[in-house]
TORROVEX-894769 format. One record per residue (C-alpha): residue number from 0; residue in three letters; x, z, y. Coordinates in Angstrom, 1 decimal, decimal comma. Layout:
(node NUM; 'ALA'; (X; Z; Y)) ...
END
This chain:
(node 0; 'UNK'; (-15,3; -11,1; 2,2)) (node 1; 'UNK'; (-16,2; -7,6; 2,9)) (node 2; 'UNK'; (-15,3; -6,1; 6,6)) (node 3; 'UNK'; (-11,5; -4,5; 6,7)) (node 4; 'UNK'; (-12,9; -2,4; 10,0)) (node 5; 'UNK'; (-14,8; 0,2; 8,3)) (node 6; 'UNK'; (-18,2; 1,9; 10,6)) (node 7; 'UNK'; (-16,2; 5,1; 11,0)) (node 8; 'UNK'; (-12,5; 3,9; 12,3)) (node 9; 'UNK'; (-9,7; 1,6; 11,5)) (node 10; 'UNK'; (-9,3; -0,3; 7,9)) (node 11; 'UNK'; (-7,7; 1,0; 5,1)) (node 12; 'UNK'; (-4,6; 0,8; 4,2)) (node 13; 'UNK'; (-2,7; 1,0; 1,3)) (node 14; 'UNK'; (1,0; 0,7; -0,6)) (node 15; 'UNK'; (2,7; 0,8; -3,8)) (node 16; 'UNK'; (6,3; 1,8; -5,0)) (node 17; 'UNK'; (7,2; 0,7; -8,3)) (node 18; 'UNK'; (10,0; 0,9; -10,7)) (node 19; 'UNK'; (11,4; -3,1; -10,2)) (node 20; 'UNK'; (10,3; -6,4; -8,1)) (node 21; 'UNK'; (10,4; -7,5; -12,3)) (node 22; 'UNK'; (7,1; -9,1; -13,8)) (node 23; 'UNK'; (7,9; -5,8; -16,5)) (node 24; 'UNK'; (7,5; -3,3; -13,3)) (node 25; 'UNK'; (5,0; -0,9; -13,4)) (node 26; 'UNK'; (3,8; 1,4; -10,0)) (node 27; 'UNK'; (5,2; 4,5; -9,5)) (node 28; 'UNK'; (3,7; 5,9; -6,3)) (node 29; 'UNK'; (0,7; 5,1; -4,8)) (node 30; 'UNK'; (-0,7; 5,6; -0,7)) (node 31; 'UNK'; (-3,8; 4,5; 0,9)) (node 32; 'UNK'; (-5,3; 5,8; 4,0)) (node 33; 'UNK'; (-9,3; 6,4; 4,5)) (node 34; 'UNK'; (-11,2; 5,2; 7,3)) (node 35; 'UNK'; (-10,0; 8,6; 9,7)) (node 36; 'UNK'; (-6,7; 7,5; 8,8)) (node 37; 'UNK'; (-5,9; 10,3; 6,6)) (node 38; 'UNK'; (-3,3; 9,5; 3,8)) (node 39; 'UNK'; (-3,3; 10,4; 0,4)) (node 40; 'UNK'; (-0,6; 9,5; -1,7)) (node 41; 'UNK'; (0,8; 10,7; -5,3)) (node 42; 'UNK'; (3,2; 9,7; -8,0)) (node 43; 'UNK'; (2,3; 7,8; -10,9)) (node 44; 'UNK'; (3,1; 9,4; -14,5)) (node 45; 'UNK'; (4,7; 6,0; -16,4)) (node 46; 'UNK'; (2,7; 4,7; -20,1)) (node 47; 'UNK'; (4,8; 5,2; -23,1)) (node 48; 'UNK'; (5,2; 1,7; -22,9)) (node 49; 'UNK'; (6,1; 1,4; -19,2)) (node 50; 'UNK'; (10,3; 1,8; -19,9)) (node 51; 'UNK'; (11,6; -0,5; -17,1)) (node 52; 'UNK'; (13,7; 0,7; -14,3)) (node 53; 'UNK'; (16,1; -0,5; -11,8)) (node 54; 'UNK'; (18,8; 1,1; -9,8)) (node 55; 'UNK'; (18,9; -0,9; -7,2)) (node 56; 'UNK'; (15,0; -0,1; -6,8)) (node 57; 'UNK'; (15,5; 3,5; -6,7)) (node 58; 'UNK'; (18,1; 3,4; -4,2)) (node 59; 'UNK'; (15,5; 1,9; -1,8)) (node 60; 'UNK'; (12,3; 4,2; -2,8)) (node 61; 'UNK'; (14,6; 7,7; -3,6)) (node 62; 'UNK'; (12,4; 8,4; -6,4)) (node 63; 'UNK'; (14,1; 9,0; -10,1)) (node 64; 'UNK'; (12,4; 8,2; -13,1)) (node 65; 'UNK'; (13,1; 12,3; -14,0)) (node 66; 'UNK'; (11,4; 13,2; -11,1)) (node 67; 'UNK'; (8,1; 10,3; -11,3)) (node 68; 'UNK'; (7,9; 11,4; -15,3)) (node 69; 'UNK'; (7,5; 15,2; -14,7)) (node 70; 'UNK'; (5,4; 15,0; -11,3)) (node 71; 'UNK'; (3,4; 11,8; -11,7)) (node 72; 'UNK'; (-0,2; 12,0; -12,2)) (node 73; 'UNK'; (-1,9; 10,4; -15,0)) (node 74; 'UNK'; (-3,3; 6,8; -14,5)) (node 75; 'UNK'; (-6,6; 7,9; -15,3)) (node 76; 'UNK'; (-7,3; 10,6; -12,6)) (node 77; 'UNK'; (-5,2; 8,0; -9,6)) (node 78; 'UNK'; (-7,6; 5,6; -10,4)) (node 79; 'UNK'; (-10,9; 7,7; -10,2)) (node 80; 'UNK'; (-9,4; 9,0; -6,9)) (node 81; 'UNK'; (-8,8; 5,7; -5,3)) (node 82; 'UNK'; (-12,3; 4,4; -6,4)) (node 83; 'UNK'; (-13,9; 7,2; -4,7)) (node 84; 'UNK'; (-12,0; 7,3; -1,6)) (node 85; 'UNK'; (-12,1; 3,3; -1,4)) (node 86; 'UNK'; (-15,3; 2,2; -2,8)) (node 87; 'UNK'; (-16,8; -0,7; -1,7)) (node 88; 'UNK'; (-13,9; -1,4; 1,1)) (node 89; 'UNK'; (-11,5; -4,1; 1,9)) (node 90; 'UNK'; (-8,4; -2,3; 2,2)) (node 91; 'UNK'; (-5,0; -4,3; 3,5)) (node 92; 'UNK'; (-1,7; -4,2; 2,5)) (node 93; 'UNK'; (1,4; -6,1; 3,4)) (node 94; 'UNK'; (2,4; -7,6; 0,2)) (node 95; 'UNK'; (-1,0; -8,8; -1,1)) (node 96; 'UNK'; (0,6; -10,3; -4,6)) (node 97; 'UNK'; (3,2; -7,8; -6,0)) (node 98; 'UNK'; (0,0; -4,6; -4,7)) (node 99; 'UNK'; (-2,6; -6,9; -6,3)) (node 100; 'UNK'; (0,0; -7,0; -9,6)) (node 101; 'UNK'; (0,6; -3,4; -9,8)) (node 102; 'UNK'; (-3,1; -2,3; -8,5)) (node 103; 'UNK'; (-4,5; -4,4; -12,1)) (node 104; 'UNK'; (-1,3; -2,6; -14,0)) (node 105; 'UNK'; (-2,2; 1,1; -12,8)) (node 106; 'UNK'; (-6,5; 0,0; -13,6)) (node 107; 'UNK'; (-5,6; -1,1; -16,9)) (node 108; 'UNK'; (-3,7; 1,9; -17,6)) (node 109; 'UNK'; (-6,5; 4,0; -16,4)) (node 110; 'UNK'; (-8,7; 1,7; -18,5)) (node 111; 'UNK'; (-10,9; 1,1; -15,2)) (node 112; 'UNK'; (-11,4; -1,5; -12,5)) (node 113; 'UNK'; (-11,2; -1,3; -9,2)) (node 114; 'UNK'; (-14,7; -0,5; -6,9)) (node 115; 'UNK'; (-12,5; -2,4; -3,6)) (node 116; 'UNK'; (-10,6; -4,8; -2,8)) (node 117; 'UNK'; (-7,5; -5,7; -1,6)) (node 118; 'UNK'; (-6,6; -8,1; 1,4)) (node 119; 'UNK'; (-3,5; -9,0; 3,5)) (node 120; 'UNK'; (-3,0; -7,8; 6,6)) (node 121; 'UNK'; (-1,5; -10,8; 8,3)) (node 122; 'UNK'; (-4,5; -13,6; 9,2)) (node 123; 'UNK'; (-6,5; -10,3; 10,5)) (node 124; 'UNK'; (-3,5; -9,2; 12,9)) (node 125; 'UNK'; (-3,4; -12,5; 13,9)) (node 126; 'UNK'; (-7,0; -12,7; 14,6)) (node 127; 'UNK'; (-6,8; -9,5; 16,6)) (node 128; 'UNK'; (-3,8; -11,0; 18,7)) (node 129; 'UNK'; (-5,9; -14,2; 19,4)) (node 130; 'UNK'; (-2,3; -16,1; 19,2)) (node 131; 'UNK'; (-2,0; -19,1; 17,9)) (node 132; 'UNK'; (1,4; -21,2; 16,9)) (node 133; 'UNK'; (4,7; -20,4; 16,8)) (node 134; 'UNK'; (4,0; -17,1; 19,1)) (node 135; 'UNK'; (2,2; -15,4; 16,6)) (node 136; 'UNK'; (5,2; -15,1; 14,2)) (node 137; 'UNK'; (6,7; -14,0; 16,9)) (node 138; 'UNK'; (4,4; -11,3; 18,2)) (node 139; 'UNK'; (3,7; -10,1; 14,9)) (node 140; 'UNK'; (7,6; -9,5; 14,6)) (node 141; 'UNK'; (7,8; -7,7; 17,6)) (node 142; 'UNK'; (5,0; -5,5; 16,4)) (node 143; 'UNK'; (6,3; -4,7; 13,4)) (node 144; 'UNK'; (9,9; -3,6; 14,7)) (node 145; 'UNK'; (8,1; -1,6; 16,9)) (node 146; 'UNK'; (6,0; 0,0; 14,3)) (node 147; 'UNK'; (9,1; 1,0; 12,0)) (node 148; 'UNK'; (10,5; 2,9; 15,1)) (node 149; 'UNK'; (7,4; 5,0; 15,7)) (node 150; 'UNK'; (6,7; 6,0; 12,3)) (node 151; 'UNK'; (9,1; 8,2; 11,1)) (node 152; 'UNK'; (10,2; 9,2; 7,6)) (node 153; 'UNK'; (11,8; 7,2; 4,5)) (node 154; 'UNK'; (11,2; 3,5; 4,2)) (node 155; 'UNK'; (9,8; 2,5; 0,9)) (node 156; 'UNK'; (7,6; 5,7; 0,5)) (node 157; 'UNK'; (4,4; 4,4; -0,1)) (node 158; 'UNK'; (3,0; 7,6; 2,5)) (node 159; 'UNK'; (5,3; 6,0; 5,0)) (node 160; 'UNK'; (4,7; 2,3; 4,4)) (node 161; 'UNK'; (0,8; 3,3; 4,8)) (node 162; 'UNK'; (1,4; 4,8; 7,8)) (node 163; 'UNK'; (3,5; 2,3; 9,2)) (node 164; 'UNK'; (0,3; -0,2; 8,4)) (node 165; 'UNK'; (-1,9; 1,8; 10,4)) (node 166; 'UNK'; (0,5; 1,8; 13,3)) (node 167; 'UNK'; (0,4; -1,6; 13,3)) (node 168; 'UNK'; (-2,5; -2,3; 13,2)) (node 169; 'UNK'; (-3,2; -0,3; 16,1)) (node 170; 'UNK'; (0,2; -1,4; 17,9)) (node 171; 'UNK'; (-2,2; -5,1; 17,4)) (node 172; 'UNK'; (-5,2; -3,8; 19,3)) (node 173; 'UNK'; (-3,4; -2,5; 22,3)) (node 174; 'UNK'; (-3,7; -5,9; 23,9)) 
END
């Protein structure tokens, strides 16, 4: 496996929103950070065949189906962007299966594939702790809480879940 640390700063990061937690859900925004920890992040335009939606989902994320329609960018250009900012990197996520699921959906729309790859976050933040046993759970926790305080901004925004990620991760390296 490829290096998460990239040669000029911290791993990349990135996060999805999508319309449901359903196996018919489809990504609706996209975030991922480079190496200088700059964020990019955009809406996804839904297929014509992408119909699901749930409320409950767009309570958490904020974002209508109006608003993702008439803003989103096309599959095609999201995917070209992430390849070049991302080539050739590991990048990390939180939630490794349902990014890896909606990562394939948005590349098959774009009829591409991705030029990185995607890992979780958790065995490296353990590495970097050097905890072992029931205290890493516990340490990780503690990290995290304290990473949703100092990141401000909505909660299930892909922009902010990115940047929540990279807080973390640095939260981990402060000893």
């Amino acid at each position: 496996m490829s290096q998460p640390a990239c040669q000029l700063g911290m791993p990349c990061f990135l996060d999805f929103e999508a319309s449901s937690l359903s196996g018919e859900s489809y990504p609706i925004q996209v975030a991922w950070s480079d190496t200088r920890g700059h964020i990019e992040c955009h809406l996804i335009r839904p297929e014509a065949d992408w119909t699901d939606w749930d409320e409950h989902s767009e309570e958490a994320h904020g974002l209508e189906r109006e608003r993702v329609v008439s803003e989103g960018v096309e599959a095609s250009e999201i995917c070209r962007r992430m390849n070049t900012a991302l080539g050739g990197q590991t990048v990390l996520t939180d939630a490794l299966s349902m990014d890896r699921f909606w990562l394939l959906r948005l590349f098959e729309a774009g009829n591409r594939m991705p030029s990185f790859r995607l890992a979780d976050i958790t065995p490296l933040l353990q590495q970097r702790l050097s905890l072992e046993g029931k205290d890493v759970q516990a340490r990780i926790q503690a990290l995290q809480s304290r990473a949703w305080r100092n990141v401000p901004g909505h909660a299930h925004r892909a922009d902010h879940d990115v940047a929540y990620l990279m807080e973390l991760w640095r939260l981990s390296g402060e000893g």
